[in-house]
C-alpha beads as a LAMMPS data file, in Angstrom:
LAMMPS data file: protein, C-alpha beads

233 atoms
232 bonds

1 atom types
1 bond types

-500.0 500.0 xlo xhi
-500.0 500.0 ylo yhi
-500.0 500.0 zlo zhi

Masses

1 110.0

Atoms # bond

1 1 1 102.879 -92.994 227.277
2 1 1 100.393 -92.889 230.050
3 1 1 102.583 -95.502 231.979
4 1 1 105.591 -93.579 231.723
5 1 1 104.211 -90.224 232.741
6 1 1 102.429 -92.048 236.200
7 1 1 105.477 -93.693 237.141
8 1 1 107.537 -90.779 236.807
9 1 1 105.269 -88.988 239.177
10 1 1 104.124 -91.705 241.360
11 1 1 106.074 -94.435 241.244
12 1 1 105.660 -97.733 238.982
13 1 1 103.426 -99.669 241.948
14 1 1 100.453 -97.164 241.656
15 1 1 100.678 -96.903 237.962
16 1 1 100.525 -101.345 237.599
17 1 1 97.160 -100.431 239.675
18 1 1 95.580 -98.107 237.493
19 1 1 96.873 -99.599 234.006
20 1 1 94.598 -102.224 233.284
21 1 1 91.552 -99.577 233.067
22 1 1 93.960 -97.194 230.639
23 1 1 94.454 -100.343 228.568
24 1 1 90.242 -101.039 228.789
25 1 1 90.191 -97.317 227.374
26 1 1 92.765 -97.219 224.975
27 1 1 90.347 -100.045 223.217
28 1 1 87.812 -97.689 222.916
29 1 1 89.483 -94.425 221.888
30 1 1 91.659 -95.969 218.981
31 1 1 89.697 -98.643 218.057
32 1 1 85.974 -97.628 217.791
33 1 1 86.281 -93.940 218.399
34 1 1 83.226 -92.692 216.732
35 1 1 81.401 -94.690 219.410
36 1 1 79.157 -92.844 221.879
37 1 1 81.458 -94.770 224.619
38 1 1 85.233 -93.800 223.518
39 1 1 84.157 -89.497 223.578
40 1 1 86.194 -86.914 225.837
41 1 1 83.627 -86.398 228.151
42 1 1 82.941 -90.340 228.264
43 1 1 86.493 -90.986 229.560
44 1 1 87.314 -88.021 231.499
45 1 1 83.666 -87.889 233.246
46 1 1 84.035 -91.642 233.374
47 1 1 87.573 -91.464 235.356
48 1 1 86.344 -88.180 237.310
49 1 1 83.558 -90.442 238.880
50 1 1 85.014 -93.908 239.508
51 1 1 87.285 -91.994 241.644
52 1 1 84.390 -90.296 243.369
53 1 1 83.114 -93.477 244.008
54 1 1 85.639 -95.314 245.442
55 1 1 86.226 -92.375 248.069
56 1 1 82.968 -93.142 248.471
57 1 1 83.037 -96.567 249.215
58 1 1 86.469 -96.739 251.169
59 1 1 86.271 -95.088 254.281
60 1 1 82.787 -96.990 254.929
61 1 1 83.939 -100.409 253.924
62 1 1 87.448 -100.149 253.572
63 1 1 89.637 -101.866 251.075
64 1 1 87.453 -104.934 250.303
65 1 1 85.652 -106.822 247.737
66 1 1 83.102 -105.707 249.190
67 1 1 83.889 -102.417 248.833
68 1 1 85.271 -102.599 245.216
69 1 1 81.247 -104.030 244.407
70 1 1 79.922 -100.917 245.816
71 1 1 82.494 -98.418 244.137
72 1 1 81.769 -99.744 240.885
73 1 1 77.923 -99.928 241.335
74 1 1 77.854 -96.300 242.258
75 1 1 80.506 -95.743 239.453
76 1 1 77.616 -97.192 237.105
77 1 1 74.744 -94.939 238.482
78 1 1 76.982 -91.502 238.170
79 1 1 78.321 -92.331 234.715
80 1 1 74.309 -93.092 233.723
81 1 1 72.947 -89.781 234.940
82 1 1 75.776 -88.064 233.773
83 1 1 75.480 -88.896 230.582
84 1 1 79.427 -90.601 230.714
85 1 1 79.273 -94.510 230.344
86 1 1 82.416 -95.674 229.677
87 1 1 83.243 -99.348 230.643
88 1 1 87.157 -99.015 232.153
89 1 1 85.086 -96.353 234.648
90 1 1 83.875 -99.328 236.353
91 1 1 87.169 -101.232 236.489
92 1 1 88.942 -98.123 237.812
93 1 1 86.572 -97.675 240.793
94 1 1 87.819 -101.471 241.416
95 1 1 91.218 -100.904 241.320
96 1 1 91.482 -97.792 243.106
97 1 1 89.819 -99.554 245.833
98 1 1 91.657 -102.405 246.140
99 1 1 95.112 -100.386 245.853
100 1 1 95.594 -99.958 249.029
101 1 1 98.699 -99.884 249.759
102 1 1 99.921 -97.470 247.105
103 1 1 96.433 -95.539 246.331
104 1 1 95.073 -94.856 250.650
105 1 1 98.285 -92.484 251.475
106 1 1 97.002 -90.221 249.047
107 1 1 93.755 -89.520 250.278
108 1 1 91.918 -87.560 247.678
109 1 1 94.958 -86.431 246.003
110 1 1 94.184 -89.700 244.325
111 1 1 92.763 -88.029 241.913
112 1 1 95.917 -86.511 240.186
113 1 1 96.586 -89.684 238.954
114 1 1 93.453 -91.027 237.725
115 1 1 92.761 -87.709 236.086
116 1 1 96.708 -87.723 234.783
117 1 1 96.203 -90.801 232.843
118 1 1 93.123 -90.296 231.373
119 1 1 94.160 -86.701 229.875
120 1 1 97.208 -88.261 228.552
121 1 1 95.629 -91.194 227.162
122 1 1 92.883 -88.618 225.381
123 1 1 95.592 -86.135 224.276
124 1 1 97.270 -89.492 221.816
125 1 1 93.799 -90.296 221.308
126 1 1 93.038 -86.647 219.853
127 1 1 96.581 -86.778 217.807
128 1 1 95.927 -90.605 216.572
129 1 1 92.714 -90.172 215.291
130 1 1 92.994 -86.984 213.591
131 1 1 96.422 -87.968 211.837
132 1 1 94.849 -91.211 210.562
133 1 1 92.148 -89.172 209.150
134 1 1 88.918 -90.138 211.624
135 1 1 87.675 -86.731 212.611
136 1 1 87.595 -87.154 216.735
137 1 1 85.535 -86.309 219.262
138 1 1 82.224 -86.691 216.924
139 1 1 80.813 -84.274 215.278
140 1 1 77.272 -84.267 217.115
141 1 1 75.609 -82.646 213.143
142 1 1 71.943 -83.038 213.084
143 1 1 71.369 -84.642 209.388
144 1 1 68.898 -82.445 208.695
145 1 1 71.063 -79.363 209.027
146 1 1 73.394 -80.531 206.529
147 1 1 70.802 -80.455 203.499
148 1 1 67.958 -78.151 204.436
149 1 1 68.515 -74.351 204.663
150 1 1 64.933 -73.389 205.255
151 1 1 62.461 -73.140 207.898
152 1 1 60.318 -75.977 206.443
153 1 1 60.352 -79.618 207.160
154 1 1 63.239 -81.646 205.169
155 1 1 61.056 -83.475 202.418
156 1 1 62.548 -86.944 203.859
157 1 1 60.712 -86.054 206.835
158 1 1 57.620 -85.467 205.252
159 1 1 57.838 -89.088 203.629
160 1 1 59.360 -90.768 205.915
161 1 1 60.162 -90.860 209.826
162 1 1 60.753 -88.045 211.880
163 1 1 62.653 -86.873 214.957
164 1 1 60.105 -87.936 217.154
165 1 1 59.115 -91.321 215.624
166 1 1 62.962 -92.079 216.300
167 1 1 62.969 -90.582 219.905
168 1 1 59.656 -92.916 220.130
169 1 1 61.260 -96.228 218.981
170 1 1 64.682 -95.489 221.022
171 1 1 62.158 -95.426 224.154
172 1 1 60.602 -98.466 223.209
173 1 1 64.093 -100.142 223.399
174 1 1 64.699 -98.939 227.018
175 1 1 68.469 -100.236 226.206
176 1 1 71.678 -98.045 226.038
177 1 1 72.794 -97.852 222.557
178 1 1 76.190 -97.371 221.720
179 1 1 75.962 -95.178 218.677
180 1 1 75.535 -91.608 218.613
181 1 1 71.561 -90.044 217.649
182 1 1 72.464 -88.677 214.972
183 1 1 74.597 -91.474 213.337
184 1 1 71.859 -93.867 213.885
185 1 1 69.806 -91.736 212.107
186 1 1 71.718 -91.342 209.249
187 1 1 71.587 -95.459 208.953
188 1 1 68.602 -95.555 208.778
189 1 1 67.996 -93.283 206.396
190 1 1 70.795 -94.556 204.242
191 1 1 68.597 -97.910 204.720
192 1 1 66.008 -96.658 203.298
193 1 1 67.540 -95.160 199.971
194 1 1 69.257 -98.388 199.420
195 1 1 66.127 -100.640 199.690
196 1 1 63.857 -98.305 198.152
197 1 1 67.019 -98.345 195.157
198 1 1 66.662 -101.910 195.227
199 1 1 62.856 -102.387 195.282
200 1 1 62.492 -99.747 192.251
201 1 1 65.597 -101.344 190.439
202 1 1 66.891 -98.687 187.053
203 1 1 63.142 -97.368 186.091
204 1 1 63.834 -94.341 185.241
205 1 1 60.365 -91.430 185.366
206 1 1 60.628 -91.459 181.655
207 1 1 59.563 -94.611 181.599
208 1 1 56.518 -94.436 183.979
209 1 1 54.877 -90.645 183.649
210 1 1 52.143 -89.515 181.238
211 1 1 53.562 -87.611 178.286
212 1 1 50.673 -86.354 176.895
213 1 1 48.451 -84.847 179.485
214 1 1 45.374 -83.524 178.787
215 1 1 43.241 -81.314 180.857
216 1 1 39.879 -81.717 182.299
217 1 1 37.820 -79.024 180.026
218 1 1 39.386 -78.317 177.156
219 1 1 38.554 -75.128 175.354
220 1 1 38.040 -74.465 171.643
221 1 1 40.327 -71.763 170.362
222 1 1 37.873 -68.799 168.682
223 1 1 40.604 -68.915 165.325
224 1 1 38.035 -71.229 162.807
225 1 1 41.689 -71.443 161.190
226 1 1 43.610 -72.695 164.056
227 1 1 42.742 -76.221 163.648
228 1 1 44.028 -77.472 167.259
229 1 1 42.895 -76.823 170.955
230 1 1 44.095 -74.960 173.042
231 1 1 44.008 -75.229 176.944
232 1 1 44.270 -72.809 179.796
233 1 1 47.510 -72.802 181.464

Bonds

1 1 1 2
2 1 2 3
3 1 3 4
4 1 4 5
5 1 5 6
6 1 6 7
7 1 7 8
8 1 8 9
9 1 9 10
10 1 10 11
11 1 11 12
12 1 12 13
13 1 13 14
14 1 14 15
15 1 15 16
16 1 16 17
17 1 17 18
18 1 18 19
19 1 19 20
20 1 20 21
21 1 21 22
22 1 22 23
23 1 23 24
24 1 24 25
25 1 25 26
26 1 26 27
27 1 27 28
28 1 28 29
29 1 29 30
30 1 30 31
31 1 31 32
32 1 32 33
33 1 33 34
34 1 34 35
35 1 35 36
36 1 36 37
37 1 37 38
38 1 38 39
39 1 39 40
40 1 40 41
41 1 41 42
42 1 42 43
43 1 43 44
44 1 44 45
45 1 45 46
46 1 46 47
47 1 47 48
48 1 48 49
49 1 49 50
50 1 50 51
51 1 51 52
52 1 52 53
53 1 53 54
54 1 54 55
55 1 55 56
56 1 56 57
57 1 57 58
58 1 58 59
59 1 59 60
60 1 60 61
61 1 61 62
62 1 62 63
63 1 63 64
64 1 64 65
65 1 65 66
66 1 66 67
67 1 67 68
68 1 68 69
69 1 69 70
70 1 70 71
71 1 71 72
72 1 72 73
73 1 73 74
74 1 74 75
75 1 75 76
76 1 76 77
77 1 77 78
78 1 78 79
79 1 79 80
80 1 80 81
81 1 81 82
82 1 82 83
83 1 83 84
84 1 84 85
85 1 85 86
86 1 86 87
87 1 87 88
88 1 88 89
89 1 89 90
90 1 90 91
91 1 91 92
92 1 92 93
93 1 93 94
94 1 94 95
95 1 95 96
96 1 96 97
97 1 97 98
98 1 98 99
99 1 99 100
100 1 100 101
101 1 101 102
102 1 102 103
103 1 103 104
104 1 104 105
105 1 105 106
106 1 106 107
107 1 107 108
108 1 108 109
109 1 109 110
110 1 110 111
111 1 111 112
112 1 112 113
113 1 113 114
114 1 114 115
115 1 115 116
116 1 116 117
117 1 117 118
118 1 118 119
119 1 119 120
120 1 120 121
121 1 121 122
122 1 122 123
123 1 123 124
124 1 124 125
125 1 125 126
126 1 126 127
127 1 127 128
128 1 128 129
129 1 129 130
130 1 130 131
131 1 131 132
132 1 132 133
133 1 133 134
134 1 134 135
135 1 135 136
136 1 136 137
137 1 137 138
138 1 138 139
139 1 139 140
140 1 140 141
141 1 141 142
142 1 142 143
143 1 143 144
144 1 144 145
145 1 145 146
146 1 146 147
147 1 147 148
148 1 148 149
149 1 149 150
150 1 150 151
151 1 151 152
152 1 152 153
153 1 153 154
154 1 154 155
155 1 155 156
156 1 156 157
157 1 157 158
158 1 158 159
159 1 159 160
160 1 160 161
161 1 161 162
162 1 162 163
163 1 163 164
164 1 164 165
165 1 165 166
166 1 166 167
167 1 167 168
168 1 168 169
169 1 169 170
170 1 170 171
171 1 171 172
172 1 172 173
173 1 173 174
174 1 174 175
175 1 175 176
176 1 176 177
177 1 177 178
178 1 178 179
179 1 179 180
180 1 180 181
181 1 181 182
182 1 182 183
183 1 183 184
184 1 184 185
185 1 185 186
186 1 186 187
187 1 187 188
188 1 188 189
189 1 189 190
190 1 190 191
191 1 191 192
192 1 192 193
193 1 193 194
194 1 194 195
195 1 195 196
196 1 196 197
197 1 197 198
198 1 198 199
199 1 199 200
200 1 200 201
201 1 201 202
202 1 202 203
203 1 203 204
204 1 204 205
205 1 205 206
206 1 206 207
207 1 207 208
208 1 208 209
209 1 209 210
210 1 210 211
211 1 211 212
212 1 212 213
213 1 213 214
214 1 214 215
215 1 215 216
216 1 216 217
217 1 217 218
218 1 218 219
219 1 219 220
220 1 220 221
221 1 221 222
222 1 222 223
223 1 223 224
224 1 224 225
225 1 225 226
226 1 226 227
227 1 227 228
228 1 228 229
229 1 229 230
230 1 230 231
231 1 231 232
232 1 232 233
């Protein structure tokens, strides 16, 4: 679809140039679409700044390799503070670049094309998903909103890790990981619930708690008749 729509526009030489990152993409959005790196703003950002970045890079270095290396390392850097990884980025810095012949007559109106492809390939990706039943983009739902409706702390949080223990350990990892916050989350929470299933087997609380519980003073009732104790409470 993507292919079709480019070379009708701007002829099938461009579009071989800027195909291979659309196919890189396509990966991503119908494959593992509940991935961090396959959401709307991880493509289109993604696209939006490769482009930047090869302007960038061309009119200092021209169309070279060496060029291409620099367009895809500032590629990296933008996508990373803007929050928009998305592998194919990189590879369509490279091939903008080293398009030359088809990509340098249209000066920054290079980015009609770039920006074509990737809102055609996210419009399938939107219908695709959706009709095959996998809700996309993500639903970015904090676990905890889903079960508590008070102001107090979910009891899972009061037993177990918090918000900030997990913000803690992701910092210790000082990696990229390509799952969303919250669906990590709910892993390891689900984690716990199945090993702490496992661990404590079928034992029911029947089977472990006190049935008859007796308090610490008992108090004689004043009926001489009654003939049991009573107890506060």
């Amino acid at each position: 679809m993507t292919a079709l729509v480019c070379q009708y526009f701007y002829g099938l030489e461009l579009t071989l140039h800027l195909v291979g990152p659309v196919g890189a993409s396509a990966v991503l959005l119908f494959a593992v679409s509940t991935g961090a790196l396959a959401q709307p703003w991880s493509i289109v950002g993604s696209y939006f700044v490769a482009t930047v970045a090869a302007l960038i890079a061309v009119p200092l270095l021209g169309h070279s390799f060496l060029s291409a290396s620099v367009a895809v390392g500032l590629a990296i850097g933008g996508m990373c503070v803007l929050r928009c990884l998305h592998p194919p980025g990189g590879a369509m810095a490279l091939c903008v670049v080293l398009s030359q012949a088809d990509s340098a007559p249209l000066g920054l109106s290079v980015f009609y094309p770039v920006m074509l492809n990737a809102g055609i390939l996210l419009g399938c990706a939107l219908v695709f998903n959706n009709l095959t039943r996998v809700r996309y983009p993500k639903a970015h739902v904090h676990p905890a909103a889903e079960i508590n409706r008070t102001r107090d702390i979910p009891p899972f949080e009061r037993v177990s890790f918090n918000s900030d223990d997990l913000d803690a350990a992701l910092a210790d990892i000082e990696e990229f990981v390509d799952v969303t916050r919250e669906d990590l989350e709910r892993i390891i929470r689900s984690t716990e619930k199945h090993a702490l299933r496992r661990m404590m087997g079928d034992i029911q609380a029947s089977e472990i708690m006190s049935k008859n519980v007796l308090p610490e003073n008992p108090v004689r009732s004043a009926d001489p008749n009654a003939g049991t104790n009573r107890y506060p409470g």
